[in-house]
PyMOL Python script that loads the backbone (N, CA, C, O; Angstrom):
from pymol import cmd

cmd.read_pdbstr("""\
ATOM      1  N   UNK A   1       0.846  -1.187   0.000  1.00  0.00           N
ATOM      2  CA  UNK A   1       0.000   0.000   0.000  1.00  0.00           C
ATOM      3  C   UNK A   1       0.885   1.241   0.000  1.00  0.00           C
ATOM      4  O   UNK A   1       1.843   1.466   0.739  1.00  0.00           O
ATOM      5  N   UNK A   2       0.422   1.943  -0.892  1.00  0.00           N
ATOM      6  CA  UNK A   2       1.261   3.346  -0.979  1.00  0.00           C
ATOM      7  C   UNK A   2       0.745   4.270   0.388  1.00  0.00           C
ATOM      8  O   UNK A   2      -0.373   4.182   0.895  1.00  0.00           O
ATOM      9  N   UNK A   3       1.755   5.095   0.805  1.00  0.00           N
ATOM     10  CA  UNK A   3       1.559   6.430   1.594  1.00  0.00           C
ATOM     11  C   UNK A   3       1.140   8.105   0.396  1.00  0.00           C
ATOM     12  O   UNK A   3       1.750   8.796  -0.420  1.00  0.00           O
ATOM     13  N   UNK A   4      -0.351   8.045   1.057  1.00  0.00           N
ATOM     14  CA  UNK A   4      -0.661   9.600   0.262  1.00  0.00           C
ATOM     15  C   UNK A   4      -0.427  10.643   1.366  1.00  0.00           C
ATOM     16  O   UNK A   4      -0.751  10.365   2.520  1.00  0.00           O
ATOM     17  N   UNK A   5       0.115  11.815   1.068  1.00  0.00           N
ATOM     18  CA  UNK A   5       0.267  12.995   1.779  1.00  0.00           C
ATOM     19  C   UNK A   5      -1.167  13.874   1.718  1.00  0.00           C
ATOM     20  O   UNK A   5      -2.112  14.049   0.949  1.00  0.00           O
ATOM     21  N   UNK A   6      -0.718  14.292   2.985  1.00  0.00           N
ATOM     22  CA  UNK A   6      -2.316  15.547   3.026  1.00  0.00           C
ATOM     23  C   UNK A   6      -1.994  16.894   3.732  1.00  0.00           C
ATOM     24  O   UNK A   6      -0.939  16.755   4.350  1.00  0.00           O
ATOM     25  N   UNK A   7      -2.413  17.921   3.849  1.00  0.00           N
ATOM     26  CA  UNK A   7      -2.136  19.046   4.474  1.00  0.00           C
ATOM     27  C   UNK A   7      -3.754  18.895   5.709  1.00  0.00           C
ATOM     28  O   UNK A   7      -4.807  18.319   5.435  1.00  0.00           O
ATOM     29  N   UNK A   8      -3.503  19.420   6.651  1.00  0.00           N
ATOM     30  CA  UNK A   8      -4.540  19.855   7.557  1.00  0.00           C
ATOM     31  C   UNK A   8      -4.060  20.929   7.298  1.00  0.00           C
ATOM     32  O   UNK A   8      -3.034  21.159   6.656  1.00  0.00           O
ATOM     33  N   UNK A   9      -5.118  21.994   8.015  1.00  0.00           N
ATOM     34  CA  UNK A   9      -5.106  23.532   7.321  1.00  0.00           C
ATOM     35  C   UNK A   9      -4.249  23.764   9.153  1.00  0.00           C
ATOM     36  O   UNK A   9      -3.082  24.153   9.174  1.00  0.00           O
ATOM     37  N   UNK A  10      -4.908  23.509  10.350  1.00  0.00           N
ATOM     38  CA  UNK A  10      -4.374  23.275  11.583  1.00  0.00           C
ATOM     39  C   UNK A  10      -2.986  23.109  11.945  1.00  0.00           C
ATOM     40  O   UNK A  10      -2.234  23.953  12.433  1.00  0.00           O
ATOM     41  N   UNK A  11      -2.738  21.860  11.628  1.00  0.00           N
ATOM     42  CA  UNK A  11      -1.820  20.928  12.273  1.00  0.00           C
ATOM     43  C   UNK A  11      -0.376  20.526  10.822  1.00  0.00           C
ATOM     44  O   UNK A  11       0.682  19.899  10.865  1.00  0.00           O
ATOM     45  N   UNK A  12      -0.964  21.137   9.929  1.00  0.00           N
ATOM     46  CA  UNK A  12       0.173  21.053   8.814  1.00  0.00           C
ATOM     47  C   UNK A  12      -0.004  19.599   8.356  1.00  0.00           C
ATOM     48  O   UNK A  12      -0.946  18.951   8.814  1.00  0.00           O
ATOM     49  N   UNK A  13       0.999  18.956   7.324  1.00  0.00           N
ATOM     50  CA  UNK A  13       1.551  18.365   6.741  1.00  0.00           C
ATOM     51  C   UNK A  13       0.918  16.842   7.792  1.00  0.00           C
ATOM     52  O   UNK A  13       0.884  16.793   9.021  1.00  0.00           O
ATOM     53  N   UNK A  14       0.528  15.855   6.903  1.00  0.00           N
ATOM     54  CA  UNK A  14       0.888  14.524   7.628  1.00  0.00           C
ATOM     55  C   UNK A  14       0.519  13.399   6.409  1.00  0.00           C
ATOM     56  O   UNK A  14      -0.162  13.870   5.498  1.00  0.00           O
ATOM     57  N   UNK A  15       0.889  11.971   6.288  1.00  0.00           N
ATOM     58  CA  UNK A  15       1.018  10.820   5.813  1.00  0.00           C
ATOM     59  C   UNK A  15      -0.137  10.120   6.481  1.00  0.00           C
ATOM     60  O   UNK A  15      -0.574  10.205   7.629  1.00  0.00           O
ATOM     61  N   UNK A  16      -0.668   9.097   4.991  1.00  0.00           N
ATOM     62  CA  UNK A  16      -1.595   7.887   5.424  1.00  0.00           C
ATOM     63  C   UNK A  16      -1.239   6.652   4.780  1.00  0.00           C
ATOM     64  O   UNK A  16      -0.616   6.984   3.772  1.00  0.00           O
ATOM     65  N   UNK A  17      -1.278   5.978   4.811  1.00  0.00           N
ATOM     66  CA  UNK A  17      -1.269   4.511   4.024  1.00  0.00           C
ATOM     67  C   UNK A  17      -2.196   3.801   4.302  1.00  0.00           C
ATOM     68  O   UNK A  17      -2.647   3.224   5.292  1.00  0.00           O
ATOM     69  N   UNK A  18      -2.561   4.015   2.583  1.00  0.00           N
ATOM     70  CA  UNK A  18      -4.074   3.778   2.236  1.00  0.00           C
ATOM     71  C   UNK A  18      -3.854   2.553   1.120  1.00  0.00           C
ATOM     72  O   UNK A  18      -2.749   2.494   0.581  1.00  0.00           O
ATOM     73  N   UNK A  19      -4.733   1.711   0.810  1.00  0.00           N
ATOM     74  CA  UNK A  19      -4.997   0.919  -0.289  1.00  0.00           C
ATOM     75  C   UNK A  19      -5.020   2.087  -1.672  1.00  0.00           C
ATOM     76  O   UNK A  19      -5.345   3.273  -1.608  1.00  0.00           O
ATOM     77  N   UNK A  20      -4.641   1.444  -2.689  1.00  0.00           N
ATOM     78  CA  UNK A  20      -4.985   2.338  -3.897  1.00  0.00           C
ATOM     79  C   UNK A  20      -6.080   2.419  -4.477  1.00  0.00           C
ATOM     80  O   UNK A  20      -6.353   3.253  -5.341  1.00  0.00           O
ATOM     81  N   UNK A  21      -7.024   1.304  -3.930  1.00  0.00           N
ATOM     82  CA  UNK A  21      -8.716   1.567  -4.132  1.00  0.00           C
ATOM     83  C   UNK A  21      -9.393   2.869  -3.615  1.00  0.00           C
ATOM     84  O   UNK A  21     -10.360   3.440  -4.120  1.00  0.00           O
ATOM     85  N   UNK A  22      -8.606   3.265  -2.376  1.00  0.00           N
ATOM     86  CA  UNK A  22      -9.274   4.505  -1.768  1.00  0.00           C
ATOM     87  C   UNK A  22      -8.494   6.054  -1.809  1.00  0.00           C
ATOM     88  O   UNK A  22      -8.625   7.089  -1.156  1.00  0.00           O
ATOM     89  N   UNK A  23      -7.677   5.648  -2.864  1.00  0.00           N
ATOM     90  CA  UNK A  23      -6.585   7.072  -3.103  1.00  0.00           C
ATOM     91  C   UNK A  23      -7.677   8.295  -3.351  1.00  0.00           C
ATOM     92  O   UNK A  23      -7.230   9.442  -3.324  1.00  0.00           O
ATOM     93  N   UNK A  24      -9.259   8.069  -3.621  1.00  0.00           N
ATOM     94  CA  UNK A  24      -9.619   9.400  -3.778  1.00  0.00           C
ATOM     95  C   UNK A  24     -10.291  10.151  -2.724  1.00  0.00           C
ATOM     96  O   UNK A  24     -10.569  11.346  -2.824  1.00  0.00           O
ATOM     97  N   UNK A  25     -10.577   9.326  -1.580  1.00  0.00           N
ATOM     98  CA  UNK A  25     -11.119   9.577  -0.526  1.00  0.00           C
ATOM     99  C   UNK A  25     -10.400  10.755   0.309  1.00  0.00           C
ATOM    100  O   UNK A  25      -9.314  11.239  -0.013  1.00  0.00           O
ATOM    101  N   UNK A  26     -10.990  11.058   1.175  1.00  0.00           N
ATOM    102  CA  UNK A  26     -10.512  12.231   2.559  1.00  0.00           C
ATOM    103  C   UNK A  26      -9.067  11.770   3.305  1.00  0.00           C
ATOM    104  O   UNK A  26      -8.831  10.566   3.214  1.00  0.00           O
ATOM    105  N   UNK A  27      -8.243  12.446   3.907  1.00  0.00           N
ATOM    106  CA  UNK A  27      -7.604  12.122   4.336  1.00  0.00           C
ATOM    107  C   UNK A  27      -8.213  12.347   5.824  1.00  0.00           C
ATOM    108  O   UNK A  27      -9.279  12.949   5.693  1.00  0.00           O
ATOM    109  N   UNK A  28      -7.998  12.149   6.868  1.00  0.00           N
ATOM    110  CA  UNK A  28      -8.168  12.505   7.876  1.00  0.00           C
ATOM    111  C   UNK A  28      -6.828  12.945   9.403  1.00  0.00           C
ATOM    112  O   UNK A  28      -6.272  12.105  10.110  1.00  0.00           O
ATOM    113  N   UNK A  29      -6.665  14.453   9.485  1.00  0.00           N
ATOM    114  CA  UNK A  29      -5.755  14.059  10.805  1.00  0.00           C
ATOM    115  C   UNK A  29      -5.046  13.536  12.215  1.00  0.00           C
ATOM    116  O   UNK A  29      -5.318  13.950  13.342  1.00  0.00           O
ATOM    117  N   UNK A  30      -4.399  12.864  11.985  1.00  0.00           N
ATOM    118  CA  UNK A  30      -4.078  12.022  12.766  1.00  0.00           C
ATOM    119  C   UNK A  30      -4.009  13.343  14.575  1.00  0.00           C
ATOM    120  O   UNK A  30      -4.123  12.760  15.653  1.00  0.00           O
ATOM    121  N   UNK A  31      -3.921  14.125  14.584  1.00  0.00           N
ATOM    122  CA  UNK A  31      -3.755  15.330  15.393  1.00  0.00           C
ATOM    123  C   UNK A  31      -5.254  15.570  15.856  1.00  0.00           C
ATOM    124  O   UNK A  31      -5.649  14.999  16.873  1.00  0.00           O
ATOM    125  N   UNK A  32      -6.037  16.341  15.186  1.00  0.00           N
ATOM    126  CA  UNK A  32      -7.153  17.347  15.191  1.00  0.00           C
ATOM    127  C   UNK A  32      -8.059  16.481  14.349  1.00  0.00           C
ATOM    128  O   UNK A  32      -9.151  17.043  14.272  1.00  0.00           O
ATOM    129  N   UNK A  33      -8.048  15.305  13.666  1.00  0.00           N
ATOM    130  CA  UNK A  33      -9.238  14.403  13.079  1.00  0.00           C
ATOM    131  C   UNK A  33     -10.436  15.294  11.961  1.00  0.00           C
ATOM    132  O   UNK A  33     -11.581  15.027  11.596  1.00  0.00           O
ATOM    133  N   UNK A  34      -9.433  16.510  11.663  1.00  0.00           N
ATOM    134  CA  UNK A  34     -10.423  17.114  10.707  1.00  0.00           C
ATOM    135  C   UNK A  34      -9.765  16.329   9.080  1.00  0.00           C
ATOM    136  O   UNK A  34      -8.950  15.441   8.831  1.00  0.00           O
ATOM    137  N   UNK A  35     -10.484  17.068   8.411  1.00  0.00           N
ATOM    138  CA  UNK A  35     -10.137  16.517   6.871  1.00  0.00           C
ATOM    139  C   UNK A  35      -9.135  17.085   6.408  1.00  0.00           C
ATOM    140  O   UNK A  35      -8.946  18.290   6.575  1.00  0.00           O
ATOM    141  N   UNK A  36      -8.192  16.189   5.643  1.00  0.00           N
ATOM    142  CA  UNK A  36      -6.809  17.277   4.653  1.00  0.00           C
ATOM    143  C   UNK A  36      -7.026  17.237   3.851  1.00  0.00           C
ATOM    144  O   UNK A  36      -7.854  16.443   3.405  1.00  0.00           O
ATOM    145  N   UNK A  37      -6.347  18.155   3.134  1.00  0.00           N
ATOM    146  CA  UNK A  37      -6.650  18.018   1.599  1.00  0.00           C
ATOM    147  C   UNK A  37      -5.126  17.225   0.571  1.00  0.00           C
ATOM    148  O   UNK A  37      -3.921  17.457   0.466  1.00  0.00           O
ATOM    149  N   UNK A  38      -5.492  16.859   0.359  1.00  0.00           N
ATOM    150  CA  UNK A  38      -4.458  15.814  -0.364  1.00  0.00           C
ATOM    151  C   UNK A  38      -3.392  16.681  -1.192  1.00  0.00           C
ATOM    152  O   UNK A  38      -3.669  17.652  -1.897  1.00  0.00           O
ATOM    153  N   UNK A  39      -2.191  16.169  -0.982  1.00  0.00           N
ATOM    154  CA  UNK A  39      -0.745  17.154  -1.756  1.00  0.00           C
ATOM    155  C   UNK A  39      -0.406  16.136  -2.906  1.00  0.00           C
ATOM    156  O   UNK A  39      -0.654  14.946  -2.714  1.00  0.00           O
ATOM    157  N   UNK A  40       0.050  16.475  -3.877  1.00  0.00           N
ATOM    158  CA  UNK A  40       0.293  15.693  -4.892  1.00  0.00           C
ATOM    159  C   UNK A  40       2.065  16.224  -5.512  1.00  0.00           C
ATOM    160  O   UNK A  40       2.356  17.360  -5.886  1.00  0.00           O
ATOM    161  N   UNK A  41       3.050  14.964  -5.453  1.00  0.00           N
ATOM    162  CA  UNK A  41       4.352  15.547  -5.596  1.00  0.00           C
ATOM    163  C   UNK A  41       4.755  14.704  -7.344  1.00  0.00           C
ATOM    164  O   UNK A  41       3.852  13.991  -7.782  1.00  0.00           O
ATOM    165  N   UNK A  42       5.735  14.803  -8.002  1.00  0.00           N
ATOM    166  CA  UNK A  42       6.213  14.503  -8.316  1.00  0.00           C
ATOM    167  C   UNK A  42       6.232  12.795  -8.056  1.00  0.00           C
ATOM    168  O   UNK A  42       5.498  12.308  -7.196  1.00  0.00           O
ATOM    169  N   UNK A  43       6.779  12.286  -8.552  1.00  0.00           N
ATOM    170  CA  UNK A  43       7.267  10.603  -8.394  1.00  0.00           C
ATOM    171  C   UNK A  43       8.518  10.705  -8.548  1.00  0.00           C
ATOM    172  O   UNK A  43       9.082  11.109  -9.565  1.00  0.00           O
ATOM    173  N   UNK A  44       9.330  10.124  -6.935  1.00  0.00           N
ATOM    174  CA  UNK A  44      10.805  10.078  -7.229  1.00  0.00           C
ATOM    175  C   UNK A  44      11.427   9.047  -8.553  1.00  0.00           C
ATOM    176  O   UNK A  44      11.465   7.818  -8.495  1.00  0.00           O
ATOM    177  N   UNK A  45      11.772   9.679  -9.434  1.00  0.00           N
ATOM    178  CA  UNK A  45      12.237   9.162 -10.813  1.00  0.00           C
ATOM    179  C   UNK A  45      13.952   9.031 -10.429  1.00  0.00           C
ATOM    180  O   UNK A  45      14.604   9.852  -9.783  1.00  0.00           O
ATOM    181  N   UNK A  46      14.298   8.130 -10.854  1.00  0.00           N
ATOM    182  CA  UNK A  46      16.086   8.253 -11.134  1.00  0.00           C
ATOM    183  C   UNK A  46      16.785   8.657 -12.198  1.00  0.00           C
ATOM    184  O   UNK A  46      16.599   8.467 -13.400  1.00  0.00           O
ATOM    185  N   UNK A  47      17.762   9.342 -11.507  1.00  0.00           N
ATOM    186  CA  UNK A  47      17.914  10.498 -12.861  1.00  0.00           C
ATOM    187  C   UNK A  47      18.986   9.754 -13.782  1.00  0.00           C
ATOM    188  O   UNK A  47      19.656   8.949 -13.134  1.00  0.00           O
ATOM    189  N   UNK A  48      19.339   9.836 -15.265  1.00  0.00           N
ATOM    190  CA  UNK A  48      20.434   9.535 -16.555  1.00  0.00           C
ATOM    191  C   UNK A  48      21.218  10.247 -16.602  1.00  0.00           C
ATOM    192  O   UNK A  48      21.088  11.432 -16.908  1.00  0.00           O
ATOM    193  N   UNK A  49      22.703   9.413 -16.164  1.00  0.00           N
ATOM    194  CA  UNK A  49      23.849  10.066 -16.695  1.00  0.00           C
ATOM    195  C   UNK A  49      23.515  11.378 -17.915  1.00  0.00           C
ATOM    196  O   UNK A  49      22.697  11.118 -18.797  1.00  0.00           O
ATOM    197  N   UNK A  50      24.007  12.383 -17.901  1.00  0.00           N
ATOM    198  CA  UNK A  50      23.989  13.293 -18.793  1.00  0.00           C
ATOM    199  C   UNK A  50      23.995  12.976 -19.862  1.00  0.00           C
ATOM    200  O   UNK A  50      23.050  13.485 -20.465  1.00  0.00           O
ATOM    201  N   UNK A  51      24.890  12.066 -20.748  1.00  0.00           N
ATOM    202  CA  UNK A  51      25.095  11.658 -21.510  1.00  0.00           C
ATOM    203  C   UNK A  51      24.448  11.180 -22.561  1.00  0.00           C
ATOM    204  O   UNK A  51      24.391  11.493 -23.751  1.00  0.00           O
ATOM    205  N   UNK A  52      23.650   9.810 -21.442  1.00  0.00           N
ATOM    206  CA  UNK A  52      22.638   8.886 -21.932  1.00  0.00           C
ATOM    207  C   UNK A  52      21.275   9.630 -21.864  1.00  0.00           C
ATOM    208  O   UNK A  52      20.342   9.295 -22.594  1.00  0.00           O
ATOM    209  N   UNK A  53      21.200  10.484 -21.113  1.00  0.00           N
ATOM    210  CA  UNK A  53      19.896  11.632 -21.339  1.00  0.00           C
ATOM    211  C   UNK A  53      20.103  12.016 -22.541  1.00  0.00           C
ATOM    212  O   UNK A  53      19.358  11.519 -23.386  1.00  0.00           O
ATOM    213  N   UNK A  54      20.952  12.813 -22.919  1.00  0.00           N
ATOM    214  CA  UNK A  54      21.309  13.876 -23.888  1.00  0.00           C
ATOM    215  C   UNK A  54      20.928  12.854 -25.225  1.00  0.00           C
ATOM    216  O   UNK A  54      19.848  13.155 -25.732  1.00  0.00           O
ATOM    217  N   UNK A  55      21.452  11.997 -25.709  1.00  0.00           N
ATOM    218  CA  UNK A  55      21.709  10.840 -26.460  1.00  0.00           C
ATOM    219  C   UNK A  55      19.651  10.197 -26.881  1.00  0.00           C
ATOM    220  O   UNK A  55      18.978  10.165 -27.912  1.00  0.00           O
ATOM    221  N   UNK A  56      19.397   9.821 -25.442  1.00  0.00           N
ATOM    222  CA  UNK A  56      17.633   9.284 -25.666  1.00  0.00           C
ATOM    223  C   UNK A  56      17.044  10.953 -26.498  1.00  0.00           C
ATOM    224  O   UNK A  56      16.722  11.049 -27.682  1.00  0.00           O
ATOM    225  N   UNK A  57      17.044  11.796 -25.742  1.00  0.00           N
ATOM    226  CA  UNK A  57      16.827  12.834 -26.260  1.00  0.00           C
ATOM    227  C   UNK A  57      16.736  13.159 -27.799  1.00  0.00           C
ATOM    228  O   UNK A  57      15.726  13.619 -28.331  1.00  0.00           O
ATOM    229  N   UNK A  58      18.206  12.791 -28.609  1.00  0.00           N
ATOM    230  CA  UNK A  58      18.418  13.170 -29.966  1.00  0.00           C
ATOM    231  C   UNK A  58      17.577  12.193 -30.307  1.00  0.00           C
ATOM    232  O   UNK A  58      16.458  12.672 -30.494  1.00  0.00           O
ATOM    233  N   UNK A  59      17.611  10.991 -30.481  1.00  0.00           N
ATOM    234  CA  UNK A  59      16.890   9.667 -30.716  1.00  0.00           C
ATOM    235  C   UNK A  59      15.281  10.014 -30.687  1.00  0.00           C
ATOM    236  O   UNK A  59      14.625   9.859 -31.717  1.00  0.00           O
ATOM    237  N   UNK A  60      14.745  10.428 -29.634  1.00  0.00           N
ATOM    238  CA  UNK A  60      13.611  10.813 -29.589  1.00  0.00           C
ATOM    239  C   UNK A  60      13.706  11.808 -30.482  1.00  0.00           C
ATOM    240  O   UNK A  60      13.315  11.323 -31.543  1.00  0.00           O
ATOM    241  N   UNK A  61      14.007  12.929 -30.649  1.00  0.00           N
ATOM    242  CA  UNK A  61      13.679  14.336 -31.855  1.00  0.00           C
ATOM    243  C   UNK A  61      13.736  14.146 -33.483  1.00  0.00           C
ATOM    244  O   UNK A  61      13.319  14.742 -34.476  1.00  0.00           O
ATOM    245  N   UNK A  62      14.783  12.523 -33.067  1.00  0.00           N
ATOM    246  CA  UNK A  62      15.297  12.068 -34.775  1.00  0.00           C
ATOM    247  C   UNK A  62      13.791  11.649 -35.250  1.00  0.00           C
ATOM    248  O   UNK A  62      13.291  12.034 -36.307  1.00  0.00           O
ATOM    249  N   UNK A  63      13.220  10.894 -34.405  1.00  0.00           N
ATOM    250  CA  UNK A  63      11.776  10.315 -34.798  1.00  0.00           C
ATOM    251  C   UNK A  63      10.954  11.332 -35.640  1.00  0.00           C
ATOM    252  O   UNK A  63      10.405  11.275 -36.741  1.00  0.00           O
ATOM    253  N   UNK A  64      11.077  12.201 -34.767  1.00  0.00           N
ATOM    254  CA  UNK A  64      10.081  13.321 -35.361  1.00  0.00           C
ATOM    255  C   UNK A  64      10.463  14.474 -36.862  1.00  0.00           C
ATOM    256  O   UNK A  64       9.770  14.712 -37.851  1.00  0.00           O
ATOM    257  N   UNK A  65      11.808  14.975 -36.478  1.00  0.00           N
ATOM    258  CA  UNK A  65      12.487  15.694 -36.971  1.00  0.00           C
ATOM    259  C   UNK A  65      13.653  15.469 -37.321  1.00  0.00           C
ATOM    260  O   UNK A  65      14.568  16.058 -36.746  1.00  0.00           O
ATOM    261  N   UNK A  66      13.989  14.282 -38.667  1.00  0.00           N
ATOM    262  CA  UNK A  66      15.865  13.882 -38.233  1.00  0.00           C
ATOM    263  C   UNK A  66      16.617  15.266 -38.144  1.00  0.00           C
ATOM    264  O   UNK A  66      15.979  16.282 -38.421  1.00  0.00           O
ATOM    265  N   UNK A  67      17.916  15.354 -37.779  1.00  0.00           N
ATOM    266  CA  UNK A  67      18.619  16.249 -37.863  1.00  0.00           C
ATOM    267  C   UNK A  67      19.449  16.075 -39.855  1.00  0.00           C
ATOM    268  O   UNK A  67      19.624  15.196 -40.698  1.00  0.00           O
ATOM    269  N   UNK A  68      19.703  17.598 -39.673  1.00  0.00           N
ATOM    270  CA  UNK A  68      20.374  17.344 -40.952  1.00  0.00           C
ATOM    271  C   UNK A  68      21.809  17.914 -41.041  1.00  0.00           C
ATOM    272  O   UNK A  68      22.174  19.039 -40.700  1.00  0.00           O
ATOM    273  N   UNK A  69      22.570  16.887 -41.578  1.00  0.00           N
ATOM    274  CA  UNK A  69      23.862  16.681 -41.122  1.00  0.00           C
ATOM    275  C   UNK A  69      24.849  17.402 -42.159  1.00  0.00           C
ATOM    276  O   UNK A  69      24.858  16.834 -43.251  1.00  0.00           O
ATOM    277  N   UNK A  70      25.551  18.349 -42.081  1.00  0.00           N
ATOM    278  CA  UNK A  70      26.499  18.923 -42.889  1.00  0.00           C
ATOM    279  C   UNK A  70      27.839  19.126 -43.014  1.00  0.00           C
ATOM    280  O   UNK A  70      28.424  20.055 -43.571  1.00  0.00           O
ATOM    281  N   UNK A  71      28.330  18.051 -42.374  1.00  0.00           N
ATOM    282  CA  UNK A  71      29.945  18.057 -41.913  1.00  0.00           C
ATOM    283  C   UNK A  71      30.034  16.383 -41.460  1.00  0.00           C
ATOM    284  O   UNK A  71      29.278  15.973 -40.580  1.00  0.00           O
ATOM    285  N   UNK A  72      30.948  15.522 -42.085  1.00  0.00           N
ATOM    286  CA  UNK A  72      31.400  14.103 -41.163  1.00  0.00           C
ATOM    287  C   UNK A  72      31.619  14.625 -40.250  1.00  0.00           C
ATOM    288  O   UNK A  72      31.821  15.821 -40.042  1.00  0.00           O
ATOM    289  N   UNK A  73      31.597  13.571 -39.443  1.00  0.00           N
ATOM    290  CA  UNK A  73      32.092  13.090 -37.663  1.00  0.00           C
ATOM    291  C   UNK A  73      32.604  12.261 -37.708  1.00  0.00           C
ATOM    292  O   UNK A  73      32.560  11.503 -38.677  1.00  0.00           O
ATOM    293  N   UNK A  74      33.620  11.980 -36.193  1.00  0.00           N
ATOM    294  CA  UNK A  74      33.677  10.007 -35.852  1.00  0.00           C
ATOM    295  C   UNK A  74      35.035   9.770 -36.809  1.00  0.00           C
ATOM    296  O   UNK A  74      35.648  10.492 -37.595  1.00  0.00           O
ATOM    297  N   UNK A  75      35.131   8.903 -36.515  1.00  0.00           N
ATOM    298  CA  UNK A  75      36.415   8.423 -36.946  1.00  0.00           C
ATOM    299  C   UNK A  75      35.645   7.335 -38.179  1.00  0.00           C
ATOM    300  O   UNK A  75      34.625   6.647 -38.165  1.00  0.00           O
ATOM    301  N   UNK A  76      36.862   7.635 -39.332  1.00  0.00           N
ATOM    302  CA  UNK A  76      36.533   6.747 -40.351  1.00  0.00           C
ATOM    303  C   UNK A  76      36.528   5.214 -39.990  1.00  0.00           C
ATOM    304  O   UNK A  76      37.360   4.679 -39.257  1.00  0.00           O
ATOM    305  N   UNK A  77      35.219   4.430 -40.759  1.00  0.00           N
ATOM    306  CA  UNK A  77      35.389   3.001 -41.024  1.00  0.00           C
ATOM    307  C   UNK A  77      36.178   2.231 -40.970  1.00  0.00           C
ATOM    308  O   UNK A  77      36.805   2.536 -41.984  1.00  0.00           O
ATOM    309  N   UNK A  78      36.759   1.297 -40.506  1.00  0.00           N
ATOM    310  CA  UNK A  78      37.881   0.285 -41.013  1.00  0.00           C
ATOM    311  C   UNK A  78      37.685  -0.065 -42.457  1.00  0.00           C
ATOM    312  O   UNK A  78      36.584  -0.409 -42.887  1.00  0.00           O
ATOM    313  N   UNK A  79      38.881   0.034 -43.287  1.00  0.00           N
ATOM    314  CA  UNK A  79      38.519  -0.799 -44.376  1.00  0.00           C
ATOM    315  C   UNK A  79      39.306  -2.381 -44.190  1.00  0.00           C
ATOM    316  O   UNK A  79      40.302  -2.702 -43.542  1.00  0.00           O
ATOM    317  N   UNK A  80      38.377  -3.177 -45.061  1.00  0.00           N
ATOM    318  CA  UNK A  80      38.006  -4.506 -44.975  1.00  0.00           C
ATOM    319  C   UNK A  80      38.486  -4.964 -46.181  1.00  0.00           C
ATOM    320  O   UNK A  80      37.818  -4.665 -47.171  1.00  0.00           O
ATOM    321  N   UNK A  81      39.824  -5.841 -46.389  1.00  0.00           N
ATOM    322  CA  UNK A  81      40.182  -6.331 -47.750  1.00  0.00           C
ATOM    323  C   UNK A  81      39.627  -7.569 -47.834  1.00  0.00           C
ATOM    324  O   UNK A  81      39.999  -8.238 -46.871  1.00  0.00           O
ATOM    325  N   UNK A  82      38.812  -8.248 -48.649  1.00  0.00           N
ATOM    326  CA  UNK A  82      37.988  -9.820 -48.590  1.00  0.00           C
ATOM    327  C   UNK A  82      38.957  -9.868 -50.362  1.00  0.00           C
ATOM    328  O   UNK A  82      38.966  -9.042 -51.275  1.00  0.00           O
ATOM    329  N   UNK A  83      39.682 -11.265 -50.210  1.00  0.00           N
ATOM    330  CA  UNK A  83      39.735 -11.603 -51.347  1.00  0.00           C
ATOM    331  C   UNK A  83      40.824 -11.279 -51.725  1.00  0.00           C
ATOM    332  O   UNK A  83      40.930 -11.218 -52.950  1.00  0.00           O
ATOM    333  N   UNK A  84      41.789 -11.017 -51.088  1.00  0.00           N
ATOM    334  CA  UNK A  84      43.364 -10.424 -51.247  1.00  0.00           C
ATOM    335  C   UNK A  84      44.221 -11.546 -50.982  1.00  0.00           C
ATOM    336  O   UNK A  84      45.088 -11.825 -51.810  1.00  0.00           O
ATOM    337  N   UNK A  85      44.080 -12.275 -49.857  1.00  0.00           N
ATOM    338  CA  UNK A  85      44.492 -12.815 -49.352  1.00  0.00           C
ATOM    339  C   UNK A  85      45.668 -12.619 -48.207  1.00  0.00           C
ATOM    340  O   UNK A  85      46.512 -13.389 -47.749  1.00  0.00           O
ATOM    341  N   UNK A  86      45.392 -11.462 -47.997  1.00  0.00           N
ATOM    342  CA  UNK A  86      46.019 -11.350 -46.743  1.00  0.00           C
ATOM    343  C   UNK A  86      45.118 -11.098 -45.535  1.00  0.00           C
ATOM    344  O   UNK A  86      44.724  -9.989 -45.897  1.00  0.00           O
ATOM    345  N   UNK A  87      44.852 -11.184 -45.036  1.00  0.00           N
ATOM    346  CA  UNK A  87      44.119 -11.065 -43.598  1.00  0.00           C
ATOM    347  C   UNK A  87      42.929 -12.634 -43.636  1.00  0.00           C
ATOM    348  O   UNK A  87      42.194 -12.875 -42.678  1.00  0.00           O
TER     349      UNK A  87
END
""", "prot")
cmd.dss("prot")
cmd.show_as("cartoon", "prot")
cmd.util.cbc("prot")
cmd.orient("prot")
């Protein structure tokens, strides 16, 4: 069962752990037993190396919009002799 946060207007800030069947219901304070009103945060997410962010990012925009490329990059290919007989 998840913990939902609530504010009392009173007594501030407090936690419930509730079933997720009843996530829409009242909170109630554990202090003063009046009603809170429910706080809603973010979801702790884990964050991507810069890198690999930056990288999903281009990938995602290529979908939509490739980039258009006007200069090589990267280091050239290996070339591959088949049929020489050396390698």
């Amino acid at each position: 069962m998840p913990f939902y946060a609530y504010e009392c207007a009173g007594c501030g800030e407090f936690e419930q752990l509730k079933p997720v069947s009843e996530a829409g219901t009242a909170g109630h304070c554990p202090e003063c037993g009046a009603e809170g009103r429910r706080l809603f945060s973010p979801p702790a997410l884990a964050l991507l190396a810069r890198p690999l962010r930056r990288a999903l990012d281009r990938e995602e925009a290529s979908a939509y919009e490739p980039a258009v490329v006007t200069e090589k990059r990267g280091a050239p290919m290996p070339h591959v002799h088949r049929g020489h007989g050396c390698c």
